[in-house]
C-alpha positions in Angstrom: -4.1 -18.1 -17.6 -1.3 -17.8 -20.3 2.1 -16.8 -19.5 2.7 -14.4 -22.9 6.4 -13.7 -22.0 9.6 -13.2 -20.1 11.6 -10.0 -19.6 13.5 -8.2 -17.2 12.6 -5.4 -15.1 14.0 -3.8 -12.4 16.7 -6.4 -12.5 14.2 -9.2 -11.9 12.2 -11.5 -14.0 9.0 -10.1 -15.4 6.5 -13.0 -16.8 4.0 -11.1 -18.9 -0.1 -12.8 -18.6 -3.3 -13.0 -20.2 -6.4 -14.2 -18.0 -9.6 -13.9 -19.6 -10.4 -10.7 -21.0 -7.3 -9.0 -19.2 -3.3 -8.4 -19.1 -1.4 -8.3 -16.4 2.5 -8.7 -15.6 3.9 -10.4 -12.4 7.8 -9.6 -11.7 8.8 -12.4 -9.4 12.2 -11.8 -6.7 15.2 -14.2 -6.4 14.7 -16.2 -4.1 11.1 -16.7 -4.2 9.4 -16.8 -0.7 6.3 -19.2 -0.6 3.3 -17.2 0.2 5.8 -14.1 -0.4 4.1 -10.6 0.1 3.3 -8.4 -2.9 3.0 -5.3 -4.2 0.6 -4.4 -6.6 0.9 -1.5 -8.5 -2.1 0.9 -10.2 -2.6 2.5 -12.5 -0.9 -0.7 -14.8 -0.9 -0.2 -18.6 1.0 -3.0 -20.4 1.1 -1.4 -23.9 -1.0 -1.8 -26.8 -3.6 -3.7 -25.2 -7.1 -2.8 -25.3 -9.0 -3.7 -22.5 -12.8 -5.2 -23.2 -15.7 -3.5 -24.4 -16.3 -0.2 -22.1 -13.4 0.6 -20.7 -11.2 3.0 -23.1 -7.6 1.9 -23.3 -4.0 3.6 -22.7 -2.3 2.5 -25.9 1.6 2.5 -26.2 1.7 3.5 -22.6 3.8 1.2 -20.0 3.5 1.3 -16.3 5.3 0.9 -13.7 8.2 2.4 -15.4 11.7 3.5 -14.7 10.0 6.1 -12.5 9.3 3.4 -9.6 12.9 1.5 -10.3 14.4 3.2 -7.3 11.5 1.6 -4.8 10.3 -1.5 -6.2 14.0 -2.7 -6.7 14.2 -2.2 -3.0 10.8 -4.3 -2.4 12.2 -7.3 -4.4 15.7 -6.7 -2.9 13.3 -7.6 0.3 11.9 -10.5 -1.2 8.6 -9.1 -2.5 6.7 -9.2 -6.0 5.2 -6.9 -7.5 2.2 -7.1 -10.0 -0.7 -5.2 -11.8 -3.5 -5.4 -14.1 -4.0 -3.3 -17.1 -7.7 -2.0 -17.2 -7.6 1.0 -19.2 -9.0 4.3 -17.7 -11.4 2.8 -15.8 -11.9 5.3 -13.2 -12.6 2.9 -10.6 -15.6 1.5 -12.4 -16.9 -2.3 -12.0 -15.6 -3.7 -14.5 -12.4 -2.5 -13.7 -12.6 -3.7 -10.2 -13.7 -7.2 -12.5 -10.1 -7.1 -14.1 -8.4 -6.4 -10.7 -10.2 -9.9 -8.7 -9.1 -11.9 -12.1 -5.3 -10.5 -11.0 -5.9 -11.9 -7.7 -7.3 -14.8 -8.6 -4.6 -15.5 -11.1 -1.4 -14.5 -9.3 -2.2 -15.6 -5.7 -2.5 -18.8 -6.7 -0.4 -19.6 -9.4 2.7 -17.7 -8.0 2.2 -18.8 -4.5 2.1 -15.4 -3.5 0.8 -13.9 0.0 -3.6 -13.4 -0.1 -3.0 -9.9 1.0 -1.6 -7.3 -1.3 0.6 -4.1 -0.3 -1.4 -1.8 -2.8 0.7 0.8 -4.1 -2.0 4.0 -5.7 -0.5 6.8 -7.9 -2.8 9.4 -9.0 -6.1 7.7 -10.9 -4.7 3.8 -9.4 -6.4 5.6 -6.4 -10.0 5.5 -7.5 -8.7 2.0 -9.0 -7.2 0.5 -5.6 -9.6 1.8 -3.3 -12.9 0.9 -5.2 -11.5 -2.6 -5.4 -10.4 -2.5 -1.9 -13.0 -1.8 0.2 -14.9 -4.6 -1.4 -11.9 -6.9 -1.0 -10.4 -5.5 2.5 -9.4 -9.0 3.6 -7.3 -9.1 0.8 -5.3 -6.1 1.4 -2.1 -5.6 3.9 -1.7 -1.8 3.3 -2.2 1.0 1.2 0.4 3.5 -0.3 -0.8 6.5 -2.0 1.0 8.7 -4.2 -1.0 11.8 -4.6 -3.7 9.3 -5.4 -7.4 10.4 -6.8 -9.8 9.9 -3.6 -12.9 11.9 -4.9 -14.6 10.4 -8.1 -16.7 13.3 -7.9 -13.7 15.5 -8.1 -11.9 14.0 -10.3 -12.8 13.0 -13.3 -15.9 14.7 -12.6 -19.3 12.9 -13.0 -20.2 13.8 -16.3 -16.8 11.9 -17.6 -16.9 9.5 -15.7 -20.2 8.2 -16.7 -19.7 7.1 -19.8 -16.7 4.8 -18.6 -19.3 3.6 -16.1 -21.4 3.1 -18.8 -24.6 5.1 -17.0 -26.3 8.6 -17.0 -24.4 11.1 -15.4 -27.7 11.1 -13.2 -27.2 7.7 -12.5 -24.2 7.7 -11.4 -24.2 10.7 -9.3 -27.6 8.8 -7.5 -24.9 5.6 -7.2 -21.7 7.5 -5.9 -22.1 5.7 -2.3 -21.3 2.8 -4.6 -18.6 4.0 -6.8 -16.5 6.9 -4.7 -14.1 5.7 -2.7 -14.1 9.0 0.2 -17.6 7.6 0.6 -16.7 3.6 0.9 -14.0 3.5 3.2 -15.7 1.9 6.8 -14.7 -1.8 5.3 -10.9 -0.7 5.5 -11.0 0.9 8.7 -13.1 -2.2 10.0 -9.7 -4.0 8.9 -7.3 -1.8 10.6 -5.2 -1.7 7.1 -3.1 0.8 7.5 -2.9 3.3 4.9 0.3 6.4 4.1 -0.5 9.0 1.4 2.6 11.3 0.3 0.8 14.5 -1.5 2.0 17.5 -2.2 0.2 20.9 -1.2 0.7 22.8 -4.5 -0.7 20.1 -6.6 -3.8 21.4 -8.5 -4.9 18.2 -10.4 -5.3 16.2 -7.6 -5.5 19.0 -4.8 -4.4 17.7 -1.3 -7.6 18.9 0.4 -10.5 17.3 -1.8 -8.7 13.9 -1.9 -5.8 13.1 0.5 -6.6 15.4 3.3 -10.2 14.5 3.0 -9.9 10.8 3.0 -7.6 11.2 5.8 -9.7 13.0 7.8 -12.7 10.4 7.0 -10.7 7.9 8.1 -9.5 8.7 11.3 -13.4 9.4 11.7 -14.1 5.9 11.4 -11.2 4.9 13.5 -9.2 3.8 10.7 -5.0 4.0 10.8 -3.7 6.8 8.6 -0.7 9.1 7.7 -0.4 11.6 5.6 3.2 13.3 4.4 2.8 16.7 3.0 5.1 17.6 0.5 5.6 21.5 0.9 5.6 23.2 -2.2 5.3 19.9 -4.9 2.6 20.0 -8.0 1.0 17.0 -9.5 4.5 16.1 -10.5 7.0 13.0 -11.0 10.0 14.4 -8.3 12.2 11.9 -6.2 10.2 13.5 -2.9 7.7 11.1 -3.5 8.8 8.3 -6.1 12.2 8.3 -3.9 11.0 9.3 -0.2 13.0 7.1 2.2 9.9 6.4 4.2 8.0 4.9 1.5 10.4 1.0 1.3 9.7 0.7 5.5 6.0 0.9 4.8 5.6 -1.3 2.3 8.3 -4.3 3.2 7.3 -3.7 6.6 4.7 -1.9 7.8 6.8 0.5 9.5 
């Protein structure tokens, strides 16, 4: 690991990394709790990077942004981190879930930071967090969702998908018990990690029904913990009801 630099964000210090083939960015509260919780944030792009071979890049783009000042200044008001990988638009593919272990493997250690993350999804970071979750689901606290893709199948759609996967759109519709997280998600509710989606009901790029409402309904199947907000009326759409919704900080500080 190489620490690449040192900013501020969100009133805190940023240190800015390079492990392996990725980059990543850890912003690290005052005081510093050892084993401190986490949040880690998806989808991550750190600007101008290009991720490896396979996995087409977001260049220019930065994320999390001002957008998610008014929450994550709250979470490392409460004494959390928060962190994230950039792996391109991987749509949840392996070698995007390969960039989000080296994060864990990077930060948890070398930041003395808590081995379960409080995974925060917005829109595609959902087929990104949950592919990589229900693999890992000892290594996640919680899940927050913000309208966050849940059907791979859905969105992007097989056929565009496959290429970032690096297979036949044949193959990868055969492997989508592998690769789609509505399909994965027994690990997690095995766990008990408790997971709240805010979504709205107009939103027709990630409609509520094929991937929030779905996945909640699978989940409760299985016996896993779930709630889902609705947001009446909201589109696919960057709107204080859900980047400033007063029950997001309790979930993620505390579980609440």
């Amino acid at each position: 690991m190489r620490e690449l630099g040192v900013s501020e964000q969100y009133g805190a210090r940023r240190i800015d990394l390079a492990f392996g083939d990725w980059r990543g960015f850890v912003i690290l509260p005052e005081p510093q709790r050892a084993g401190g919780e986490w949040v880690w944030y998806a989808p991550s792009f750190v600007g101008g990077f290009a991720p490896p071979e396979g996995v087409p890049a977001e260049p220019g783009r930065r994320l999390p942004s001002d957008l998610h000042a008014w929450l994550l200044t709250r979470c490392l008001a409460a004494g959390m981190a928060v962190a994230g990988v950039d792996v391109g638009e991987s749509a949840g593919s392996s070698a995007g879930r390969r960039g989000f272990t080296a994060l864990w493997e990077t930060v948890v250690p070398a930041y003395d930071l808590a081995p379960q993350a409080c995974l925060l999804a917005q829109s595609r970071g959902g087929l990104m967090h949950y592919n990589w979750a229900v693999e890992h689901p000892d290594r996640v606290r919680r899940i927050l969702g913000i309208y966050p893709v849940c059907d791979l199948a859905a969105w992007p759609g097989v056929a565009a998908a496959a290429p970032i996967y690096r297979v036949t759109p044949e193959e990868l519709e055969a492997g989508l018990s592998e690769h789609n997280p509505i399909l994965r998600l027994a690990p997690l509710a095995a766990a008990r990690v408790p997971i709240l989606h805010l979504h709205g009901d107009r939103d027709s790029a990630v409609p509520l029904g094929l991937h929030s409402g779905e996945l909640a309904r699978r989940y409760r199947e299985l016996g896993g913990p779930i709630e889902l907000v609705v947001i009446p009326g909201a589109e696919h759409e960057e709107i204080p009801a859900f980047f400033e919704s007063p029950r997001v900080p309790g979930f993620l500080i505390g579980g609440e």
